[in-house]
C-alpha positions as CSV (number, residue, x, y, z in Angstrom):
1,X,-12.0,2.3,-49.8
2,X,-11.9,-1.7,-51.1
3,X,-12.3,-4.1,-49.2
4,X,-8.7,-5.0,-48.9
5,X,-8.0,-1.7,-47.6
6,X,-10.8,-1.9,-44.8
7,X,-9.1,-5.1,-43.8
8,X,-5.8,-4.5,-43.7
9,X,-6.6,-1.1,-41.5
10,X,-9.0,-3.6,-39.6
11,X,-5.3,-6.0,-39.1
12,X,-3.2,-2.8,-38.4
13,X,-5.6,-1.6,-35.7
14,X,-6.1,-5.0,-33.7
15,X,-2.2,-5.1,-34.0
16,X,-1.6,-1.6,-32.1
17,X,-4.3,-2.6,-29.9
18,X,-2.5,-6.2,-29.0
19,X,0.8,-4.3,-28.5
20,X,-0.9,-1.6,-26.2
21,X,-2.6,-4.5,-24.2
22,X,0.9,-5.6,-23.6
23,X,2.1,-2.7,-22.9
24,X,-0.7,-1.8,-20.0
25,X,0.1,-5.3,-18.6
26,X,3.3,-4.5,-18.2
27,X,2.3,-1.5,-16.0
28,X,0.0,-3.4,-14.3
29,X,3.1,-6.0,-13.5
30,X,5.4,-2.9,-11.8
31,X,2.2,-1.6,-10.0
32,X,1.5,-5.1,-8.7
33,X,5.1,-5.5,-7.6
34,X,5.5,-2.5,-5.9
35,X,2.4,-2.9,-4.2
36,X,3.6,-6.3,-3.3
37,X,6.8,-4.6,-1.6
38,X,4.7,-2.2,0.3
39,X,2.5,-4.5,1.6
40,X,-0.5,-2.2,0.1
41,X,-3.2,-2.3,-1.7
42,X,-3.6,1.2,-3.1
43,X,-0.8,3.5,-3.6
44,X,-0.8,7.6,-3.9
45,X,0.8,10.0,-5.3
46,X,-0.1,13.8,-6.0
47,X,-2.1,13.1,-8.9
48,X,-3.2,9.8,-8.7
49,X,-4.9,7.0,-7.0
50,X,-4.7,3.2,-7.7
51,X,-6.5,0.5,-5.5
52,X,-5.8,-3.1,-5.9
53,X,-9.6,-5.1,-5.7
54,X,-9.9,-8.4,-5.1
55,X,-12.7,-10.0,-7.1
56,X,-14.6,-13.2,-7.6
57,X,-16.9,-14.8,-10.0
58,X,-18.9,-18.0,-9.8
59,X,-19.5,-20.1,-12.7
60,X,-21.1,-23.6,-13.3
61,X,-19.6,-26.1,-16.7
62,X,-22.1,-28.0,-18.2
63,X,-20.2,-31.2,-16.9
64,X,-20.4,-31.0,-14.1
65,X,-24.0,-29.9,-13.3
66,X,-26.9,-33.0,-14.1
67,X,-28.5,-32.3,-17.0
68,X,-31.7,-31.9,-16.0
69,X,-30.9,-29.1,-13.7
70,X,-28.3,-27.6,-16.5
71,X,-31.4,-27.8,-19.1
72,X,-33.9,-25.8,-16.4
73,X,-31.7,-23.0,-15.7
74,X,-28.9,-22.0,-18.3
75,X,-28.9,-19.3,-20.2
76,X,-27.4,-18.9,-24.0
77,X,-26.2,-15.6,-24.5
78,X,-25.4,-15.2,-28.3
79,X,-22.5,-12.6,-30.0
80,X,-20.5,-12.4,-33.0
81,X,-17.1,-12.0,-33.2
82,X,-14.5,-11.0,-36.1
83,X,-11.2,-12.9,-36.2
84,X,-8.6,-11.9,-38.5
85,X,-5.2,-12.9,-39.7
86,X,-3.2,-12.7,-42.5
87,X,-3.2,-15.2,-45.3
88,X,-0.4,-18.0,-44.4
89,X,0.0,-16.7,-40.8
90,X,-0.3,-19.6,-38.3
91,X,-1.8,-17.7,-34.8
92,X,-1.4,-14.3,-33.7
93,X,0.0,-14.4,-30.3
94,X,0.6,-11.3,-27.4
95,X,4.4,-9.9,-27.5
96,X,4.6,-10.1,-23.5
97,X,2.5,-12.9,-22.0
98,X,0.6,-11.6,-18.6
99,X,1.8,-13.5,-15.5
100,X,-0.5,-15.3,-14.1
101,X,-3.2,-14.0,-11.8
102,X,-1.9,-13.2,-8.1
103,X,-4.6,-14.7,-5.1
């Protein structure tokens, strides 16, 4: 396989896997919403089970912590990442934006 090949399967793959992200969102949208019309936060049926969890995370920005302090207790967490795009293509962008996050 040359290297074109491995990237262009690479392009195809992150592709499907954008268009099933949207796809899931939109699931997640008509769960949310009927949820919202039931006033629930699970819903049954035979076969499944769905449960709607709040959650919360606490983070600090660099600006607005005094240095000093940011300096004594940060932590840099390292990763790589692959980004790919076709030659001449601008930004790849989801097909179905998520709404924004319910409170």
């Amino acid at each position: 396989m040359g290297l074109n090949n491995l990237l262009e399967q690479y392009y195809m793959a992150k592709d499907r896997l954008k268009e099933l992200e949207d796809i899931i969102n939109e699931y997640k949208d008509k769960i949310e919403d009927e949820m919202d019309s039931q006033r629930q936060e699970y819903l049954e049926t035979e076969e499944y089970y769905i449960e709607r969890k709040k959650m919360s995370s606490e983070t600090l920005k660099k600006s607005d912590c005094p240095s000093d302090i940011w300096n004594q207790y940060s932590s840099r967490h390292s990763y790589t990442g692959l980004y790919i795009k076709k030659k001449g293509e601008r930004r790849r962008r989801s097909r179905s934006p998520r709404r924004r996050s319910r409170k």
